[in-house]
C-alpha positions in Angstrom: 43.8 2.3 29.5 43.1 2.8 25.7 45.2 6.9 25.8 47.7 6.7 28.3 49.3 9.8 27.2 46.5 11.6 28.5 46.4 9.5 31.5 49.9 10.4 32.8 48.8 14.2 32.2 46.4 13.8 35.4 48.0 14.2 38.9 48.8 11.2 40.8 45.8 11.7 43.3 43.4 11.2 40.0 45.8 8.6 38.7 45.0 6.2 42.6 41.5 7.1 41.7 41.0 6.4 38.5 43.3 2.9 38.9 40.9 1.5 41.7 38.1 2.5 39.5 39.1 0.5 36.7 40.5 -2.5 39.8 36.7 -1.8 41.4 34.6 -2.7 37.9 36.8 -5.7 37.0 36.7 -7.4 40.4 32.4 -6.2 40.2 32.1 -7.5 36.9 34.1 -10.9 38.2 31.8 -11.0 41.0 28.6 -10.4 39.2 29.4 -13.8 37.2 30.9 -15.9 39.3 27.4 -15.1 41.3 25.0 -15.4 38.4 27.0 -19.1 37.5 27.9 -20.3 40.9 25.2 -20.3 43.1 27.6 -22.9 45.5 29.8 -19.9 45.9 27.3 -17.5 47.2 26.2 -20.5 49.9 29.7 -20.9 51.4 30.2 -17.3 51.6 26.9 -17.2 53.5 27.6 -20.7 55.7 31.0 -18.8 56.3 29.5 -15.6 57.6 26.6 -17.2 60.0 29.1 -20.1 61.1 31.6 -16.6 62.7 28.5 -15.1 64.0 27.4 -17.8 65.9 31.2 -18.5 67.3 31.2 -15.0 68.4 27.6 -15.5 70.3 25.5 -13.7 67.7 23.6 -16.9 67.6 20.1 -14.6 67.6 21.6 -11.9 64.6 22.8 -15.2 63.0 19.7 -16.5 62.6 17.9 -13.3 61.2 20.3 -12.9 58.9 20.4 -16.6 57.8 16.4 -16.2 57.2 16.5 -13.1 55.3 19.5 -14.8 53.4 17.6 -18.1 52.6 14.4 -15.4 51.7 16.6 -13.9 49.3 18.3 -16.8 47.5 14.7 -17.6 46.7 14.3 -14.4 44.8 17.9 -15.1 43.2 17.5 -18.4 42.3 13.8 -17.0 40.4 16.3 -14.5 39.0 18.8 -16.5 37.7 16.0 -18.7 35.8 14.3 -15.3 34.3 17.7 -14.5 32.9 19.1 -17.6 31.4 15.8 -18.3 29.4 16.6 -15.0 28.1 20.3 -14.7 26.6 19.2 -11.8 24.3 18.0 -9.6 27.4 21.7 -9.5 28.5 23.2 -7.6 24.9 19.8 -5.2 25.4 20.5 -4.3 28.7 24.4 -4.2 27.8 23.3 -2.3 24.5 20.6 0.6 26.3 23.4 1.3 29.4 26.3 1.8 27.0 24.2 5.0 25.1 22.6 5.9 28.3 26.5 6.0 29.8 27.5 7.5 26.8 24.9 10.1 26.2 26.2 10.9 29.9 29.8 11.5 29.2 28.7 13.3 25.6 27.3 16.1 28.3 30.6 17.6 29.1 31.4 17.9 25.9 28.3 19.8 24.4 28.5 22.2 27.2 32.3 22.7 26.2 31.5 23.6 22.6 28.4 26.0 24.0 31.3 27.9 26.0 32.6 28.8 22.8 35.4 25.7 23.4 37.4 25.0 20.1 35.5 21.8 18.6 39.4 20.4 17.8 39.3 19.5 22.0 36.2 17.6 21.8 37.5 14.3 21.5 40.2 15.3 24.3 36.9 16.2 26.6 35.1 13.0 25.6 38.5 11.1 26.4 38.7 13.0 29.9 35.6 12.4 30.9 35.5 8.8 30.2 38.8 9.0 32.9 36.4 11.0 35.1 33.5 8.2 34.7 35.8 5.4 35.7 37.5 7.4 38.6 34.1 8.0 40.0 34.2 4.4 41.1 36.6 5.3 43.7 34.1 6.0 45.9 31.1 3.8 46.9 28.5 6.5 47.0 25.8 7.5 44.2 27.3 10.1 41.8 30.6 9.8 43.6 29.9 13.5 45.3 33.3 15.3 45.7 35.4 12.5 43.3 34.1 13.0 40.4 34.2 17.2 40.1 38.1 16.5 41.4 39.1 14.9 38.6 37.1 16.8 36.2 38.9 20.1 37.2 42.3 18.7 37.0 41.2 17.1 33.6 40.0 20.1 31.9 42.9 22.1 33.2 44.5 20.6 30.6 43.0 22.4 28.0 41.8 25.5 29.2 42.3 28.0 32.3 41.4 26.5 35.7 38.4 29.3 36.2 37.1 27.4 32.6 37.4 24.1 33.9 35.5 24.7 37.1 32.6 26.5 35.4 32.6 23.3 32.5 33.0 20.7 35.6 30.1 22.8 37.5 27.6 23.1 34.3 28.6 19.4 33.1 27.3 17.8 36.9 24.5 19.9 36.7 23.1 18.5 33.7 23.9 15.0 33.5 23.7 14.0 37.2 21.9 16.2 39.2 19.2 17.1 36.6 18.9 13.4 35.8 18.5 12.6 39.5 15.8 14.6 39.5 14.1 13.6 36.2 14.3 10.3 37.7 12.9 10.9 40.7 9.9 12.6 39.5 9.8 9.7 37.0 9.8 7.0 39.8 7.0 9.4 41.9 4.9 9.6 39.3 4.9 6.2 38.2 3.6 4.8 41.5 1.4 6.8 41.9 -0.3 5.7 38.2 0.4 2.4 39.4 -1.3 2.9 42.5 -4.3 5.2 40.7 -4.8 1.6 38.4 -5.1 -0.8 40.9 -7.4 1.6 43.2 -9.4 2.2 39.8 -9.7 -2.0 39.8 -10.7 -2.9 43.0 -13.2 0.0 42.9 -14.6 -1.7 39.9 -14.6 -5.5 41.5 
């Protein structure tokens, strides 16, 4: 917590939120290497599992599960080889989700300054909504529906009326996750269907 002055300004509901955010993405990010490092790990946690199923009588859930593990440790263990052949790939991906993130949080802020905010708060918004990124975490659901415009609210309320901070909080999720969602998804769509158009076009021509 880099601003704690504006940290203690939140209420105490935002502050348990935005805590196990910041506790959620540090035991995530522990996880994600310990995995990627120690494959052993992620075999006793599995031999753990199927060895409780099995004592309970889930002998026949034990062994699709155990199947479908083993299918996916294959993909992992392809994974982890891709990867660690290619140290540079991990400061790109680091590199491209830091602006994307960041573009993200700047949203808040533009909007702000178009509702004729004064550009002296800007930082304070940019500050806030990093609080309101990190919060978001406290619930394990895309977007965080319902967290995230809580603590936005009680964050700009620190600058500007409450009827302000709704509209900004309203405008803000608007544009950078429910617009994106939907760029996205339109993005995704139309890429299979030009992959699908290119290998239809290839077998037509075999």
């Amino acid at each position: 917590i880099f601003f704690p002055g504006i940290f203690f300004e939140f209420t105490l509901s935002c502050k348990v939120m935005i805590l196990f955010g910041i506790f959620s993405m540090v035991l995530l990010t522990l996880c994600f290497i310990v995995l990627l490092k120690k494959k052993t790990v992620l075999l006793k946690a599995g031999s753990v599992i199927f060895f409780i199923l099995r004592k309970l009588h889930f002998k026949n859930l034990a062994a699709k599960l155990e199947t479908r593990f083993n299918k996916g440790l294959e993909k992992y263990n392809l994974c982890v080889n891709e990867l660690s052949g290619t140290k540079g790939l991990y400061s790109k991906v680091f590199f491209l989700n830091l602006l994307q993130r960041a573009s993200q949080i700047l949203v808040p802020v533009f909007v702000y300054f178009a509702l004729h905010g004064d550009y002296s708060n800007g930082f304070m918004i940019f500050i806030i909504q990093c609080y309101v990124v990190v919060g978001s975490n406290f619930l394990p659901m895309p977007g965080a529906v319902g967290i995230s415009e809580f603590i936005m609210v009680f964050g700009y309320s620190m600058l500007m009326s409450n009827d302000m901070a709704v509209g900004l909080a309203i405008a803000s999720r608007g544009i950078s996750f429910y617009t994106c969602s939907i760029v996205s998804l339109f993005t995704v769509i139309l890429g299979y269907i030009f992959i699908k158009f290119i290998q239809h076009r290839g077998k037509s021509e075999v």
